[in-house]
KEPA-38360 format. One record per residue (C-alpha): residue number from 1; x, y, z. Coordinates in steps of 0.25 Angstrom, whole numbers, plus 5000, padded with zeros to 4 digits. Each point is the difference from the previous one (the first is absolute). Layout:
BEGIN
+-----+------+-------+------+
: pos : east : north :   up :
+-----+------+-------+------+
: NUM :    X :     Y :    Z :
...
+-----+------+-------+------+
END
This chain:
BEGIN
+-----+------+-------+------+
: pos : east : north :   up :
+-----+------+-------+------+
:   1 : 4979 :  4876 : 4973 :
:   2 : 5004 :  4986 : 4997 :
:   3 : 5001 :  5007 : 4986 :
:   4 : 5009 :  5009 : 5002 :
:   5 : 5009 :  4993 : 5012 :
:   6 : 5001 :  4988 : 4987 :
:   7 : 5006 :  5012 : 4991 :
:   8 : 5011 :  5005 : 5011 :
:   9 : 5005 :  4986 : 5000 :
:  10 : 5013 :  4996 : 4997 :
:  11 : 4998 :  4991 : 4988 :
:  12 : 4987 :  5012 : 4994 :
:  13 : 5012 :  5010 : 5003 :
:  14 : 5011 :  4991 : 4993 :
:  15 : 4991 :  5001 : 4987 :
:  16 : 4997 :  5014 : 5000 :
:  17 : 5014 :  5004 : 5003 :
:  18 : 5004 :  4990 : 4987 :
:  19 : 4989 :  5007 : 4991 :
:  20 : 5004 :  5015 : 5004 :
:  21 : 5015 :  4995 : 4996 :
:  22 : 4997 :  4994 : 4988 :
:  23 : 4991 :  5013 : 4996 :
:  24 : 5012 :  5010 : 5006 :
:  25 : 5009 :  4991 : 4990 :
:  26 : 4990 :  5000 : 4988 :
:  27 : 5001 :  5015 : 5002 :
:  28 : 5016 :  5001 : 4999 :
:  29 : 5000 :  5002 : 5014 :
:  30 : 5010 :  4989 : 5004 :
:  31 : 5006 :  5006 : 5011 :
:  32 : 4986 :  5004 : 5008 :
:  33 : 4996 :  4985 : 4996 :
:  34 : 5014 :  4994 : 5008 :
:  35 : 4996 :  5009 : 5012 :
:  36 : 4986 :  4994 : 5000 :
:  37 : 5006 :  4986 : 5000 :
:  38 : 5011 :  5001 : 5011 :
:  39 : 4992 :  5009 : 5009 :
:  40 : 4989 :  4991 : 4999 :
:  41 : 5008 :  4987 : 5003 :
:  42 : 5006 :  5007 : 5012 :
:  43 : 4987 :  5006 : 5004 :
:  44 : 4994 :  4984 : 5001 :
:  45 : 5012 :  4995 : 5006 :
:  46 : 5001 :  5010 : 5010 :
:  47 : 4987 :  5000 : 5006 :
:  48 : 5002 :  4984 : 5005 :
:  49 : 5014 :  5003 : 5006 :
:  50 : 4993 :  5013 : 5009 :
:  51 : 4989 :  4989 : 5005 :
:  52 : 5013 :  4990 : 5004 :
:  53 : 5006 :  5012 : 5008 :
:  54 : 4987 :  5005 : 5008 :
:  55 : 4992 :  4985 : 5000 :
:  56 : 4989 :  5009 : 5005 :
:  57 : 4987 :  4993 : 5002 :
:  58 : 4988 :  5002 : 4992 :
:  59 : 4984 :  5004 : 5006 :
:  60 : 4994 :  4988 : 5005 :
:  61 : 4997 :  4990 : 4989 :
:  62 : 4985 :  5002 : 5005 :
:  63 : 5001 :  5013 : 4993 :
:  64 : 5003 :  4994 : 4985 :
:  65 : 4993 :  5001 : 4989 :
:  66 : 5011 :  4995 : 4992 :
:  67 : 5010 :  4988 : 5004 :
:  68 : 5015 :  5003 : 5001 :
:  69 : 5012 :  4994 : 5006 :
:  70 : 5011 :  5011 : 5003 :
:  71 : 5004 :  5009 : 5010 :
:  72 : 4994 :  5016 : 4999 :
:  73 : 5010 :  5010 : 5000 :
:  74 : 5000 :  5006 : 4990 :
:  75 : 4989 :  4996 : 4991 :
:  76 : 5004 :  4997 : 4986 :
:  77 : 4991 :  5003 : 4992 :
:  78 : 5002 :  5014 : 5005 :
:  79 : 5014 :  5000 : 4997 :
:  80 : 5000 :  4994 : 4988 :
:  81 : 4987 :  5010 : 4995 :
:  82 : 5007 :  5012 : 5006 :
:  83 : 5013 :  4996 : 4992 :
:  84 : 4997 :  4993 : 4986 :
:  85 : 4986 :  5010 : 4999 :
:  86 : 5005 :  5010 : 5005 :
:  87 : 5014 :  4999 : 4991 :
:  88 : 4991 :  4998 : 4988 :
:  89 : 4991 :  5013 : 5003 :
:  90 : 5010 :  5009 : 5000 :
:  91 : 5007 :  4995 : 4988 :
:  92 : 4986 :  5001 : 4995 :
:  93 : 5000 :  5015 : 5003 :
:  94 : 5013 :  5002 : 4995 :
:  95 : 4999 :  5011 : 4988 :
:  96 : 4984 :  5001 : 5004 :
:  97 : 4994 :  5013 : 5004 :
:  98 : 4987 :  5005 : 5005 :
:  99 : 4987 :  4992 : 5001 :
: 100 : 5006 :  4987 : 4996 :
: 101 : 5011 :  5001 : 5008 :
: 102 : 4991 :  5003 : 5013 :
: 103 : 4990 :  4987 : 4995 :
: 104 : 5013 :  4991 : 4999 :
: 105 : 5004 :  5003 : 5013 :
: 106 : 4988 :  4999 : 5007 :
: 107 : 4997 :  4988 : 4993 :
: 108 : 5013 :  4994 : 5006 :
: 109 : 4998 :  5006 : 5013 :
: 110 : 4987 :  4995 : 5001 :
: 111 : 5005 :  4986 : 4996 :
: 112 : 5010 :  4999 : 5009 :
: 113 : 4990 :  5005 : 5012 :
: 114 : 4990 :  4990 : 4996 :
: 115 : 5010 :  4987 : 5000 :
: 116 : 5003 :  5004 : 5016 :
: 117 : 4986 :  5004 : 5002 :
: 118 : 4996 :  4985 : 4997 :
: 119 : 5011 :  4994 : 5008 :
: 120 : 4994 :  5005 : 5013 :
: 121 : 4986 :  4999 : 4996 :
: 122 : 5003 :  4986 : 4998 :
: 123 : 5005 :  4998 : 5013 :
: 124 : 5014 :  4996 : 4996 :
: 125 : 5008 :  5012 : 5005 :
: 126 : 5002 :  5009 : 5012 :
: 127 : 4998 :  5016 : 4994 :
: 128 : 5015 :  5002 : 5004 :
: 129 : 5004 :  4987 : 4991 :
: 130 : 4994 :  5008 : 4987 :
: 131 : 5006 :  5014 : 5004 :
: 132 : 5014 :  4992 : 5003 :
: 133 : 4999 :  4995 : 4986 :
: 134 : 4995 :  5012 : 4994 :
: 135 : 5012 :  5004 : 5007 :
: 136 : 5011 :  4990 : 4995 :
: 137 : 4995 :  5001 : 4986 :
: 138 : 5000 :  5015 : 4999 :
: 139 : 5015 :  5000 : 5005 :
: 140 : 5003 :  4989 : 4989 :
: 141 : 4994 :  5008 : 4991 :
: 142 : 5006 :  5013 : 5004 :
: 143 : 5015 :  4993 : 4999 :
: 144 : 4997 :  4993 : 4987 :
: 145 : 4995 :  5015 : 4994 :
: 146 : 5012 :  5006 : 5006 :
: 147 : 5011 :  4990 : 4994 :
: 148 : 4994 :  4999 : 4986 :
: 149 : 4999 :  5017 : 5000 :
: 150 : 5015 :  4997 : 5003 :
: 151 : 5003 :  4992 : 4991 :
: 152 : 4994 :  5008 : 4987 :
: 153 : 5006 :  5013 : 5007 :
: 154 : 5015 :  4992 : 5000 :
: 155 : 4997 :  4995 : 4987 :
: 156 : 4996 :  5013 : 4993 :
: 157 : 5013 :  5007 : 5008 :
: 158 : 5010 :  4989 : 4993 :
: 159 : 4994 :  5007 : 4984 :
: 160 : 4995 :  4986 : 4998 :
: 161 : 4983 :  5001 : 4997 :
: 162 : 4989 :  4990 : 5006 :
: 163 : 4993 :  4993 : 4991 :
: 164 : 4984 :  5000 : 5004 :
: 165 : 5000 :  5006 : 5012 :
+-----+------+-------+------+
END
């Protein structure tokens, strides 16, 4: 669990949100590589301003398995896993059909489930704090899909064509 709460941190998160950027760019995907970037960035930003506003208390520090220093709601690292792994997944699937696309998205699912898994099996969060994130996360990620479908729909409508997307 001290695995997989490691790799739903923010600086873990950071790198595999950089790698699946610089792959989506190696791949002409420029565009799908910005919208990892900036969603991402939102995404770790976002989740310390929630925790100012609620200031909600963690379990009781008996109950750690791992040391931390912030408030609880909403946990992070669900945030930030629901929105960089899930943004990554379905950019994954994009195109995809069949077996594969059912084993990336379980994959990423399952990834994501496991990162707030460990957070209340270390002791660190409240159930509610991981659903909240999972929550937040998913709302981020839902806008962020919304506005870049936007976008390519506005830029398409103009007669001008995306590159790599």
């Amino acid at each position: 669990m001290v695995g997989a709460t490691r790799f739903g941190s923010t600086p873990s998160l950071i790198v595999v949100a950089l790698v699946a950027a610089a792959v989506l760019v190696w791949r002409g995907r420029r565009g799908d590589a910005l919208l990892v970037v900036c969603a991402s960035t939102v995404a770790f930003v976002l989740g310390p301003l929630l925790k100012l506003v609620f200031g909600r208390g963690r379990p009781p520090v008996n109950q750690h398995l791992v040391a931390v220093d912030s408030s609880s709601f909403p946990s992070g690292h669900a945030l930030n896993s629901m929105a960089v792994l899930g943004l990554i997944t379905l950019l994954a699937v994009r195109g995809r059909s069949g077996p594969t696309r059912v084993l990336v998205v379980t994959l990423g699912a399952l990834l994501v489930l496991l990162v707030g898994f460990s957070r209340v099996y270390l002791g660190v969060h409240w159930p509610t704090d991981v659903l909240g994130g999972w929550l937040f996360g998913a709302v981020w990620l839902t806008i962020c899909l919304v506005t870049a479908r936007r976008g390519r729909g506005n830029t398409r409508s103009s007669g001008t064509v995306q590159g790599g997307s």
